[in-house]
PARO-826993 format. One record per residue: residue in one letter; x, y, z of N, C-alpha, C, CB in turn. Coordinates in steps of 0.02 Angstrom, whole numbers, padded with zeros to 5 digits, always signed. Glycine has a CB too. Example, Ala and Ser with C-alpha at 12.3 -4.5 7.8 and 13.67 -1.06 7.14 Angstrom:
2
A+00660-00284+00390+00615-00225+00390+00660-00165+00390+00565-00224+00452/S+00642-00112+00354+00684-00053+00357+00645+00002+00394+00704-00030+00286/
***
This chain:
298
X+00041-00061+00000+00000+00000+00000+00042+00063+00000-00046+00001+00060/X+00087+00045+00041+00140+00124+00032+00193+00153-00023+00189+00125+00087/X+00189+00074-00073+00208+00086-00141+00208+00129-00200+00191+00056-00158/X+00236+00166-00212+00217+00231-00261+00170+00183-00327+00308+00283-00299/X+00137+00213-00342+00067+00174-00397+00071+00229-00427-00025+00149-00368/X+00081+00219-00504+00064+00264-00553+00026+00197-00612+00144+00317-00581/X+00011+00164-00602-00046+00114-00655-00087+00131-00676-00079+00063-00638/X-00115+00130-00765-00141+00148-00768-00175+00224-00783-00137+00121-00745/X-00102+00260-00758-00084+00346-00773-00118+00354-00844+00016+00370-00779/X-00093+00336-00901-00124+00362-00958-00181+00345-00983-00091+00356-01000/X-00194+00286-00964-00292+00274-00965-00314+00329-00935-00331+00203-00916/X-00293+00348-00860-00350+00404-00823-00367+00461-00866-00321+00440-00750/X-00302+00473-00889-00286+00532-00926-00335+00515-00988-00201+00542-00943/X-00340+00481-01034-00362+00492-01083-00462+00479-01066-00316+00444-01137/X-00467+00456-01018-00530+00473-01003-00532+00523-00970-00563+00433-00976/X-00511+00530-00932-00527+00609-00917-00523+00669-00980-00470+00632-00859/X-00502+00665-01017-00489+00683-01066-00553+00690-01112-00442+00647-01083/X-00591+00637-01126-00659+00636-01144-00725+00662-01114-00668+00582-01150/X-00689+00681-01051-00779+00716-01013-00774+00778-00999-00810+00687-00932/X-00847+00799-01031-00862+00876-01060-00841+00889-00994-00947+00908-01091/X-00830+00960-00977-00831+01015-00951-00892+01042-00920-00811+01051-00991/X-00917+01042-00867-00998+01090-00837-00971+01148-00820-01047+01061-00760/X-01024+01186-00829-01000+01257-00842-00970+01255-00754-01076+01328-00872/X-01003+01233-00718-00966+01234-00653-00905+01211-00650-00994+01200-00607/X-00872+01172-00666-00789+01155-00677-00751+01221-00702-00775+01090-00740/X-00793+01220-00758-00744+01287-00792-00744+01358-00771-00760+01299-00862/X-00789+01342-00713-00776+01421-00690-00741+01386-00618-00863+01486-00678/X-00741+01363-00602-00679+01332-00543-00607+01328-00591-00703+01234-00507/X-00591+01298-00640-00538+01289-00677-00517+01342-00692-00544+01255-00725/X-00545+01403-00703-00530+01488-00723-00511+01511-00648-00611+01542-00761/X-00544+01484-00587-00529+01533-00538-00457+01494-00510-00596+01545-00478/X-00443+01447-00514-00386+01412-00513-00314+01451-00540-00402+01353-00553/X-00341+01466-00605-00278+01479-00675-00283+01550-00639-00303+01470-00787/X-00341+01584-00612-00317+01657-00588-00276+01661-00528-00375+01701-00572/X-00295+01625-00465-00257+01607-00419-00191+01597-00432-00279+01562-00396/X-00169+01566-00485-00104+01558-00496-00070+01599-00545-00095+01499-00510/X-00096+01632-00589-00074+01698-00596-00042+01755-00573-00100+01714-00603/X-00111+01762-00503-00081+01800-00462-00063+01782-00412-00105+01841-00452/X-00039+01755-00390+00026+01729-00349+00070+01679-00355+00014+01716-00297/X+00074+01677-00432+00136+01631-00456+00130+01555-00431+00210+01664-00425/X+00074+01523-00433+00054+01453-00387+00107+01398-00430-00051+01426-00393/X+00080+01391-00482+00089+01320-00535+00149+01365-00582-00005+01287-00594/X+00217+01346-00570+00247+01361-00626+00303+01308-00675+00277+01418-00603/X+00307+01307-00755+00326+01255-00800+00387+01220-00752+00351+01286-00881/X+00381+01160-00763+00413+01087-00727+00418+01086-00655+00490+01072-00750/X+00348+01101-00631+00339+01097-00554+00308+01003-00561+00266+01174-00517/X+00334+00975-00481+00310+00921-00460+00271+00938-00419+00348+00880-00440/X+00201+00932-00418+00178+00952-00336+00106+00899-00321+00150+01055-00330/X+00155+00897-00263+00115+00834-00196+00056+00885-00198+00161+00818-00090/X+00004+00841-00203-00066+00860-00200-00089+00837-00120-00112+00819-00266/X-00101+00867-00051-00136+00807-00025-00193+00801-00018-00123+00791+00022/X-00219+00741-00003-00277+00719-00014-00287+00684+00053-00283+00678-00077/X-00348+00731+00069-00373+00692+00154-00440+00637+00123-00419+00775+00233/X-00467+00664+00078-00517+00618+00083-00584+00642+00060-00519+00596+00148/X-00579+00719+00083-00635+00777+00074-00636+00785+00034-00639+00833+00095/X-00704+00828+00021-00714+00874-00055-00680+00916-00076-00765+00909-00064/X-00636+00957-00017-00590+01002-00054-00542+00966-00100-00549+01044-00007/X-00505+00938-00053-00441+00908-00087-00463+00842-00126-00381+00889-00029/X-00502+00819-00140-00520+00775-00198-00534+00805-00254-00571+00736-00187/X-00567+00901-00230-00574+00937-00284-00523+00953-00323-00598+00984-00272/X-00484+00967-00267-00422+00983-00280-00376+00958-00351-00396+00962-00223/X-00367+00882-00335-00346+00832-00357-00368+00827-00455-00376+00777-00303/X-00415+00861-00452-00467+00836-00493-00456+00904-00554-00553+00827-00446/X-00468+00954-00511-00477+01033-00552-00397+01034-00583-00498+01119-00483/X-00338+00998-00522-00287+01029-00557-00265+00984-00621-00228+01043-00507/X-00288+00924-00630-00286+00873-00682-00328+00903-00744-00317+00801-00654/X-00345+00936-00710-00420+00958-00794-00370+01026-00807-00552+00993-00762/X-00357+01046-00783-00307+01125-00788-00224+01114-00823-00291+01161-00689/X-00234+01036-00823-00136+01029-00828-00178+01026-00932-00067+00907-00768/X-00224+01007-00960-00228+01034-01018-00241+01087-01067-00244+01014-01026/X-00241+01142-01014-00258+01206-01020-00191+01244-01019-00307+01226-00965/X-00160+01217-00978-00095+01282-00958-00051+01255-00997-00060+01294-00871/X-00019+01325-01040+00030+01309-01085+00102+01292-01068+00032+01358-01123/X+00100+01257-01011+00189+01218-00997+00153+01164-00958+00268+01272-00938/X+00197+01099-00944+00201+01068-00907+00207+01041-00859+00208+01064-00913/X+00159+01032-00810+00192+01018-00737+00159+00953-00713+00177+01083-00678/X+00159+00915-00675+00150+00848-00640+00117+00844-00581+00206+00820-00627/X+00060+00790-00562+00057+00803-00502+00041+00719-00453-00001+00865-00501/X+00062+00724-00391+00042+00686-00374+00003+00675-00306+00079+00663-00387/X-00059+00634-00295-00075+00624-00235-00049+00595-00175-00111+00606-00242/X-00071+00619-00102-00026+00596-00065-00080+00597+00005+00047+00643-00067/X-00109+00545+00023-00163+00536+00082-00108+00504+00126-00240+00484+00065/X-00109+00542+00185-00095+00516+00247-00128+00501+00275-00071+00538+00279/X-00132+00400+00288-00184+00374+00332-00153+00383+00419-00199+00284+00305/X-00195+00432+00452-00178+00435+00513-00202+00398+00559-00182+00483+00529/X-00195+00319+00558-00226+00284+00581-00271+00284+00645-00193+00253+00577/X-00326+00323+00609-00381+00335+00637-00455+00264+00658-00400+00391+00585/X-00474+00234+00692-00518+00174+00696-00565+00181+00636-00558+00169+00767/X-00588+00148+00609-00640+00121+00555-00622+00187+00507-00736+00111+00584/X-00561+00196+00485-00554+00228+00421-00555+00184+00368-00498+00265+00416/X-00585+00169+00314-00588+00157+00248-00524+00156+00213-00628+00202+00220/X-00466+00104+00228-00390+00123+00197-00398+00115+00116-00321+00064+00228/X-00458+00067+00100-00451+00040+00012-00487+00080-00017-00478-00035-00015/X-00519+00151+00004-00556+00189-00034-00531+00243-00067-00601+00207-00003/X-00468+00279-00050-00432+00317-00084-00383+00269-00134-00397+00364-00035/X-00360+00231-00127-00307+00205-00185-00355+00150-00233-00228+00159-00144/X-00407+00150-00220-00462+00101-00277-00479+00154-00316-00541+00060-00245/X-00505+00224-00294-00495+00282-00319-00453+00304-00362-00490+00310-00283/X-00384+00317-00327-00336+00317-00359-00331+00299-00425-00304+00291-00331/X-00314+00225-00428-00289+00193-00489-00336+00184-00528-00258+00135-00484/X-00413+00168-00525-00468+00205-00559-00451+00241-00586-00511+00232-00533/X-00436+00308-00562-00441+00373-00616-00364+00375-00636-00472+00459-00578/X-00315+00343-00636-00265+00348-00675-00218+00391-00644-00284+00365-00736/X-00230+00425-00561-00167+00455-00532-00102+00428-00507-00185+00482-00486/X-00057+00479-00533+00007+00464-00485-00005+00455-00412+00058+00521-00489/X-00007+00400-00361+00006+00406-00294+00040+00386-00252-00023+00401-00273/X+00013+00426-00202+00072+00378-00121+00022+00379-00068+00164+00434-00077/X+00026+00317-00029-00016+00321+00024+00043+00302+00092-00087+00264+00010/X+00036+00384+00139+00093+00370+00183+00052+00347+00263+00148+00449+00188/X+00071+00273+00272+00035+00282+00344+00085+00300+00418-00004+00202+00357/X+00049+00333+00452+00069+00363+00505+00048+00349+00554+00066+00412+00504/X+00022+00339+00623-00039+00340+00685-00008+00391+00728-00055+00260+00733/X-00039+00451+00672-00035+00526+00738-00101+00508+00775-00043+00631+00699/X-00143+00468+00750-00212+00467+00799-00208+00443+00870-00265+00420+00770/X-00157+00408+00884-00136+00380+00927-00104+00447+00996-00085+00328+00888/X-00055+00479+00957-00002+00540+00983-00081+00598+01000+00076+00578+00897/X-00109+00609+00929-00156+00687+00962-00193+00656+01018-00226+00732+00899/X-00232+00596+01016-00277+00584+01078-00246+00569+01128-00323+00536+01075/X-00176+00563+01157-00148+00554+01211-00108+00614+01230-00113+00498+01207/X-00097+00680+01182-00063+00738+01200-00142+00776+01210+00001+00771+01137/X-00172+00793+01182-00227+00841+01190-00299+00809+01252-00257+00853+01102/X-00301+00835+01299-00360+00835+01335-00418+00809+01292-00373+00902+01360/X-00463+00770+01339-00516+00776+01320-00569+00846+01317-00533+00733+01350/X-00606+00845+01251-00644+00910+01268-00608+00963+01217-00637+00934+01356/X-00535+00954+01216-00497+01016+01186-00490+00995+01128-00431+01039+01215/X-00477+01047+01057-00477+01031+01013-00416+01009+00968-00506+01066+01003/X-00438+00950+00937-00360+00909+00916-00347+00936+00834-00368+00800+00918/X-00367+00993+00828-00355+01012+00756-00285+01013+00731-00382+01078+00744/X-00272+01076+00780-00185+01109+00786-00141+01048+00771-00159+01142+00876/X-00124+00994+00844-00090+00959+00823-00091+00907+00777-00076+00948+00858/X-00164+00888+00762-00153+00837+00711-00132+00862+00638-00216+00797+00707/X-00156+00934+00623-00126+00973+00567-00036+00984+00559-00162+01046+00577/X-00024+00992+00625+00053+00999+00624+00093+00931+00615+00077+01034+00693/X+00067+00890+00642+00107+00818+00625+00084+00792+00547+00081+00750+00689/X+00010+00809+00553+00019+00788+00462+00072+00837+00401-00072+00801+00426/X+00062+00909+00430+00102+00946+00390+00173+00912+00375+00109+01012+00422/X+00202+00896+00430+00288+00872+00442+00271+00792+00407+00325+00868+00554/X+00235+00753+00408+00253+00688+00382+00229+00721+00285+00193+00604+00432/X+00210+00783+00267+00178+00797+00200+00252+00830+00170+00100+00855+00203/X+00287+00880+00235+00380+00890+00197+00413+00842+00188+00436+00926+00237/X+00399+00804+00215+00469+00738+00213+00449+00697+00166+00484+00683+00286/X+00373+00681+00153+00357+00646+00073+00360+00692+00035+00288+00611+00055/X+00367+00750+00029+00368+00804-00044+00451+00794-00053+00337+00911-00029/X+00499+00802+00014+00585+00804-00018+00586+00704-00023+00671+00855+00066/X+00575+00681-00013+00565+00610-00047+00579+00608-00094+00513+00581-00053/X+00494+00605-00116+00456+00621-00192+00466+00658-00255+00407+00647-00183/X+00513+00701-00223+00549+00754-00272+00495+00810-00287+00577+00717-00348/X+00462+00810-00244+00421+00872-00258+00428+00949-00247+00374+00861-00230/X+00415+00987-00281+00426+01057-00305+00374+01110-00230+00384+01064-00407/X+00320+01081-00244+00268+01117-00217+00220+01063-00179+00232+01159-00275/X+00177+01094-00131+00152+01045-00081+00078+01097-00098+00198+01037+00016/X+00012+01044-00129-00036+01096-00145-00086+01075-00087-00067+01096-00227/X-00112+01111-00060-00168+01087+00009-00244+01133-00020-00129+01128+00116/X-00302+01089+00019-00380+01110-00043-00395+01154+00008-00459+01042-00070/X-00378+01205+00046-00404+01272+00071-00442+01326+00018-00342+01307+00100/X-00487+01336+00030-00530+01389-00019-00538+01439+00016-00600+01370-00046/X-00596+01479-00035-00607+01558-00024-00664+01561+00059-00659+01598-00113/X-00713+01505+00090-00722+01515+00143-00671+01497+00175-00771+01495+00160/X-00647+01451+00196-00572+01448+00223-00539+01497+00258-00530+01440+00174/X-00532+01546+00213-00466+01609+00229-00547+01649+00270-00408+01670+00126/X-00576+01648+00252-00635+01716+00268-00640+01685+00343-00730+01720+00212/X-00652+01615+00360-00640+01604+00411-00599+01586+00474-00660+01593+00403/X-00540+01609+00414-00466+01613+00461-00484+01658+00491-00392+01627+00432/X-00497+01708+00450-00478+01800+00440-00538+01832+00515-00521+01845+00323/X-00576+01769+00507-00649+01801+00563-00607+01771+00629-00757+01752+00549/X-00567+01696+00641-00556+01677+00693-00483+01713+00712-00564+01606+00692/X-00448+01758+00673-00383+01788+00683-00417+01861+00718-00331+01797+00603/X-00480+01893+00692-00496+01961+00721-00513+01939+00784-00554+02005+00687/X-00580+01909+00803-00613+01875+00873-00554+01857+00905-00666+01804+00865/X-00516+01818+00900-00484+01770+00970-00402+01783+00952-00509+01663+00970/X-00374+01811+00923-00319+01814+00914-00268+01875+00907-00321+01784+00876/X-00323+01934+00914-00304+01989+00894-00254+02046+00854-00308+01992+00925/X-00257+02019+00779-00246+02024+00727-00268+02015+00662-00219+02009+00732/X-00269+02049+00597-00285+02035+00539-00235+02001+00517-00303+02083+00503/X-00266+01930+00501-00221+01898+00450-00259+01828+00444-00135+01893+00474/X-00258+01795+00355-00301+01764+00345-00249+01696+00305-00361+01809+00306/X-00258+01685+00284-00226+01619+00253-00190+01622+00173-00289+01564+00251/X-00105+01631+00166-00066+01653+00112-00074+01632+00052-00010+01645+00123/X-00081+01624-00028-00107+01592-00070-00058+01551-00081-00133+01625-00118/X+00047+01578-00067+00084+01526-00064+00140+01548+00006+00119+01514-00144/X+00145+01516+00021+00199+01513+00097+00262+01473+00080+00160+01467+00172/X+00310+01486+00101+00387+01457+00116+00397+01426+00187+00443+01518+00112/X+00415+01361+00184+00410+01328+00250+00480+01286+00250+00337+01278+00258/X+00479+01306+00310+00546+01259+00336+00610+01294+00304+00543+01168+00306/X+00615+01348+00310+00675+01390+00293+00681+01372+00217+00747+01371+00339/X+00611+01378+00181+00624+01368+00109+00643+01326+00074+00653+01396+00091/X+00644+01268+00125+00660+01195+00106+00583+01172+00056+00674+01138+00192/X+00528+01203+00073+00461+01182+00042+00438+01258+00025+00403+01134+00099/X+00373+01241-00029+00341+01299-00053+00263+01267-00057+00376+01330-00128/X+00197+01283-00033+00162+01264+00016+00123+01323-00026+00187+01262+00099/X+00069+01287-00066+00031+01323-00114-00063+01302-00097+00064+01294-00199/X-00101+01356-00114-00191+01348-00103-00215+01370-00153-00233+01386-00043/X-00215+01321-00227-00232+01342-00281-00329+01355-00280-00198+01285-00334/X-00340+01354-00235-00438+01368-00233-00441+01398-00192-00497+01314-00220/X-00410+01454-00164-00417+01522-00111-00458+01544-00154-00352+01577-00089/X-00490+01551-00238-00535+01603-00258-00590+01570-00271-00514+01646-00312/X-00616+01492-00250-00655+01449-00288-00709+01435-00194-00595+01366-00340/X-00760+01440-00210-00829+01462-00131-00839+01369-00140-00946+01542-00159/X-00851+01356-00059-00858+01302-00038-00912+01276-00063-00855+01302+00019/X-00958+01312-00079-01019+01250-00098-01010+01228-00185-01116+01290-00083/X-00954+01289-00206-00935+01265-00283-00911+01206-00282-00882+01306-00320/X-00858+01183-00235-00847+01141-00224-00859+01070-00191-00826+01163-00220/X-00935+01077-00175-00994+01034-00141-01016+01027-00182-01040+01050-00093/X-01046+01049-00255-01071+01051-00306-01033+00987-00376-01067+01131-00314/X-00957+01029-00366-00929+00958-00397-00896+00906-00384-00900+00962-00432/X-00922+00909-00303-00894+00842-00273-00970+00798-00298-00871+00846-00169/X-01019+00819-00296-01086+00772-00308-01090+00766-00382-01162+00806-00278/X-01070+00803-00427-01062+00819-00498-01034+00767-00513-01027+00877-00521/X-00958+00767-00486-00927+00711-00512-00916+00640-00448-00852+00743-00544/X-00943+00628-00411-00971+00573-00364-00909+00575-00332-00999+00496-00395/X-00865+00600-00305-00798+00589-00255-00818+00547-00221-00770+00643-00209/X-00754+00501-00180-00764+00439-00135-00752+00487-00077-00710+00364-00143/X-00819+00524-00049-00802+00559+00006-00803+00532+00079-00840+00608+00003/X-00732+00541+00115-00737+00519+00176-00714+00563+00231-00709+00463+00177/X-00759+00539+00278-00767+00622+00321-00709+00610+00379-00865+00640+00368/X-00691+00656+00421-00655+00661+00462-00695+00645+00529-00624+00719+00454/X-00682+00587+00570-00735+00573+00627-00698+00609+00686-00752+00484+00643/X-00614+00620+00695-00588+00645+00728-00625+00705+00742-00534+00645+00710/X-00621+00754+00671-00632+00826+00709-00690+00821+00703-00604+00897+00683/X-00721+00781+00675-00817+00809+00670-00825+00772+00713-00879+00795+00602/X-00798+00733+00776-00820+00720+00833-00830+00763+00895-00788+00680+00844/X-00798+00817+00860-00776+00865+00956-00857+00939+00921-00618+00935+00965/X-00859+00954+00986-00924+01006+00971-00872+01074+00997-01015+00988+01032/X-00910+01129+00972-00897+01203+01001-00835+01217+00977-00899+01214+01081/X-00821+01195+00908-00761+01209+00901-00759+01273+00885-00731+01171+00860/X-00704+01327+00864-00718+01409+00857-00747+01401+00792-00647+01469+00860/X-00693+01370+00769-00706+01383+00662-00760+01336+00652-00624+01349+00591/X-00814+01310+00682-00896+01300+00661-00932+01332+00695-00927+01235+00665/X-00920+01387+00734-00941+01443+00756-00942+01496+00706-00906+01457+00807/X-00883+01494+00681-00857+01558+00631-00899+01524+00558-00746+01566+00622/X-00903+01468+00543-00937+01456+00508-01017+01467+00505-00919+01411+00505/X-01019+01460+00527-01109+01481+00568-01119+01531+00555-01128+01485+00647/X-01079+01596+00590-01103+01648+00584-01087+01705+00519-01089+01666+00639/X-01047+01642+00496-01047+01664+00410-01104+01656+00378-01000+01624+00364/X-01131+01595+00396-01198+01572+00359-01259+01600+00357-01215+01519+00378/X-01249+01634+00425-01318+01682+00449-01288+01747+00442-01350+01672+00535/X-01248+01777+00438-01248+01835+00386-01229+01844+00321-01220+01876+00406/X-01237+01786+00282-01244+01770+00212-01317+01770+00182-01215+01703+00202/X-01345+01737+00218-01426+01733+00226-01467+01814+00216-01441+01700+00313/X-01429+01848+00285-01448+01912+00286-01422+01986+00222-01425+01922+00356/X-01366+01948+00192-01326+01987+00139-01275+01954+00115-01301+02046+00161/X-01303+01902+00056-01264+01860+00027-01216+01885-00009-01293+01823-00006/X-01199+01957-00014-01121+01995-00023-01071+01984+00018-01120+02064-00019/X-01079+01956+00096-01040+01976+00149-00978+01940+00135-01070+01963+00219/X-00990+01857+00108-00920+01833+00091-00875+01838+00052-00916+01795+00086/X-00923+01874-00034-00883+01909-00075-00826+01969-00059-00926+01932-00110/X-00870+01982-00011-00841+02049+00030-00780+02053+00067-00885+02068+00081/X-00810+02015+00104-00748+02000+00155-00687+01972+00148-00763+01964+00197/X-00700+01951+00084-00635+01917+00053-00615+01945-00005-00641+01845+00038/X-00650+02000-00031-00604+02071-00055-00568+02105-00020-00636+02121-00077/X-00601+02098+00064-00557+02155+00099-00496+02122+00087-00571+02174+00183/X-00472+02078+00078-00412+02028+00099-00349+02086+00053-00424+01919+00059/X-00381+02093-00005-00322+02116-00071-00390+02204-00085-00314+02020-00179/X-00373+02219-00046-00409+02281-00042-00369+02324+00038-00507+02257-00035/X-00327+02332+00056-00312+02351+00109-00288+02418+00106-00275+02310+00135/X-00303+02463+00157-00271+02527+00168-00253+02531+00228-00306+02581+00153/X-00179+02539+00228-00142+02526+00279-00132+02591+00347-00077+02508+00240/X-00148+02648+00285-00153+02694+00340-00226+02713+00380-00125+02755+00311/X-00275+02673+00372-00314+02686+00406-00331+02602+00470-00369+02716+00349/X-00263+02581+00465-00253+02547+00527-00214+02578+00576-00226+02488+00516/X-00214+02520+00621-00154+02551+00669-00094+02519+00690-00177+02567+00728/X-00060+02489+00664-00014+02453+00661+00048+02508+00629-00037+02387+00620/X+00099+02569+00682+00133+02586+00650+00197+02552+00609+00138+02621+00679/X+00182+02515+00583+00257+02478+00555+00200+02492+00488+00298+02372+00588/X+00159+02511+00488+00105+02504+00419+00099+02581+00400+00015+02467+00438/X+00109+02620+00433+00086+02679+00425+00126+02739+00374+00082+02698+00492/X+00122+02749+00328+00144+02781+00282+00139+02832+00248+00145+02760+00258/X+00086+02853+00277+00070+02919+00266+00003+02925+00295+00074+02941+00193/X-00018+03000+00313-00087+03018+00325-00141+03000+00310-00096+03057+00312/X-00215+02965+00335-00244+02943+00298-00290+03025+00277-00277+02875+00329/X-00337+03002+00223-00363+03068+00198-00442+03067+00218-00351+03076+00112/X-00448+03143+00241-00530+03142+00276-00579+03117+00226-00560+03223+00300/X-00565+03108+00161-00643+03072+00120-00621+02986+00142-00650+03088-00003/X-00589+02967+00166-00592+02892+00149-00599+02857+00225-00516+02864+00103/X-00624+02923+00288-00597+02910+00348-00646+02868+00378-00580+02969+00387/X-00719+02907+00357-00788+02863+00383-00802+02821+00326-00863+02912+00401/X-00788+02838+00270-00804+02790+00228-00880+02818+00156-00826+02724+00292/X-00880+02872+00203-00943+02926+00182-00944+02952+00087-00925+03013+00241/X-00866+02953+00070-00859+02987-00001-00823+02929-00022-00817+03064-00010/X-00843+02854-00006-00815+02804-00046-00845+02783-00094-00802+02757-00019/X-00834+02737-00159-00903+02723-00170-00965+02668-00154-00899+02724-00217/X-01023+02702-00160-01060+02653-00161-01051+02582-00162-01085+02665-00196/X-01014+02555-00195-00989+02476-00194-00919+02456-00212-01028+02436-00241/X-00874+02477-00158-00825+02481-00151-00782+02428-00159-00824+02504-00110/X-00828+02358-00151-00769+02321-00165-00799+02282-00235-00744+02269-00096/X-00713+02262-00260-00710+02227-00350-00720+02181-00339-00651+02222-00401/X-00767+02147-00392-00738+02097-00394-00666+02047-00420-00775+02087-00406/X-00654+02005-00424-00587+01968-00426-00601+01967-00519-00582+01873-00370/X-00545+01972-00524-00556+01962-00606-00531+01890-00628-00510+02023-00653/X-00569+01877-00673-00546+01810-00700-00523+01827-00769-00604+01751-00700/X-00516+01881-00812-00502+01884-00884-00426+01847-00883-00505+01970-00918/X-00384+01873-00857-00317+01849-00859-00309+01784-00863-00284+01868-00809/X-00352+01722-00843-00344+01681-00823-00344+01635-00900-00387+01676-00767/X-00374+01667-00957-00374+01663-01020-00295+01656-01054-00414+01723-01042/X-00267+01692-01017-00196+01667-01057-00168+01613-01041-00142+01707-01052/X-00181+01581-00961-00181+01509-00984-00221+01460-00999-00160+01485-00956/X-00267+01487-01030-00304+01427-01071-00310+01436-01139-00374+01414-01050/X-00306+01363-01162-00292+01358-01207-00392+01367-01254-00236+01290-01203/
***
């Protein structure tokens, strides 16, 4: 099982190859190619470890960037990489039956952090943190393995909005989740090619295209966690002004620094029309452009 498996690679490919496009893919596949535009995500003869928990993101993941590697005019590779954290009644034959089905490069690395988070973390407390940090470190050491370039993880556009809500509330700071990060003194480069692509887009073509979805019983076992709090109260003021997440995740690449307070930011005066907000305009924030995203497609 922990055997690198590429069987089968060019069958997947050439069926995948044969199935139309829904207009929903292709506007996930455009917000992808923009994402990486602007912030340099996917560039010609990158290797990059895809991982794959199991979810809809990162199965989306898996999926959008395979439909995108015939669009973008250079070459790059990718491969999957599920860390079974030997968790009780996980499903080990459902990601690599998957797998070689659709014709991916993979690796299946097993680990039992399940063992380490439930004996370091309290009961009651939440085992997110560390089980994220031990998967992160067993995901560097299979990317310099593997020979991989880039390490791509399925974080999207609610994602960061609900970094960005649990960094203001409980942490006291703005700051939301990077589109690419440098880790480990630049030993890795640690990329979120669907920071511009909304979670239920991605609920949409996980049922579209039937993913072998398997849920996380670890964390969807614990209650009161913050970030399904923060989720929540996204939901109910989406309800109330289904702009708010567009919004809020313009503020992200919309910032004016002098009307914070952080002097290491401060650069000049801010100006009395922009102070209340009174002589801004009416609908102040852009949307994200996707035209660019045309030059890499073919």
């Amino acid at each position: 099982m922990n055997a690198l498996a590429g069987s089968g690679l060019e069958r997947g490919r050439l069926e995948h190859g044969r199935l139309s496009d829904s207009r929903l893919q292709q506007r996930l596949i455009k917000q992808l190619c923009q994402a990486s535009i602007d912030h340099a995500l996917i560039e010609p003869g990158d290797r990059i470890l895809v991982a794959v928990s199991g979810g809809k993101d990162s199965l989306g993941l898996l999926h959008l960037l395979r439909a995108a590697q015939s669009r973008i005019p250079f070459e790059f590779s990718i491969l999957a990489v599920n860390v079974d954290q030997g968790q009780p009644g996980f499903p080990t034959e459902v990601l690599p039956s998957y797998f070689a089905r659709e014709g991916y490069e993979y690796k299946i690395i097993t680990e039992d952090t399940y063992s380490v988070v439930t004996e370091k973390i309290p009961e009651g407390k939440t085992y997110c943190s560390l089980c994220s940090r031990l998967r992160r470190g067993i995901l560097y050491s299979a990317a310099t393995r593997l020979g991989a370039t880039k390490i791509a993880l399925g974080h999207h556009r609610d994602d960061a909005i609900i970094t960005l809500l649990l960094n203001i509330f409980y942490a006291g700071k703005i700051a939301a989740m990077p589109a690419k990060l440098s880790a480990k003194g630049g030993a890795h480069t640690v990329i979120r090619p669907l920071l511009y692509c909304a979670e239920d887009d991605l609920r949409a073509l996980s049922v579209e295209r039937a993913f072998p979805i398997i849920p996380c019983n670890l964390c969807g076992s614990q209650k009161n966690l913050k970030r399904a709090q923060m989720k929540e109260l996204l939901a109910k003021l989406s309800l109330e002004n289904p702009k708010v997440p567009g919004n809020l995740f313009a503020a992200l690449s919309n910032v004016l620094p002098a009307h914070l307070l952080d002097p290491k930011l401060a650069g000049g005066l801010a100006t009395e029309e922009d102070s209340d907000g009174e002589s801004a305009p009416t609908s102040p924030v852009r949307s994200l452009p996707l035209l660019g995203a045309t030059r890499l497609l073919r």
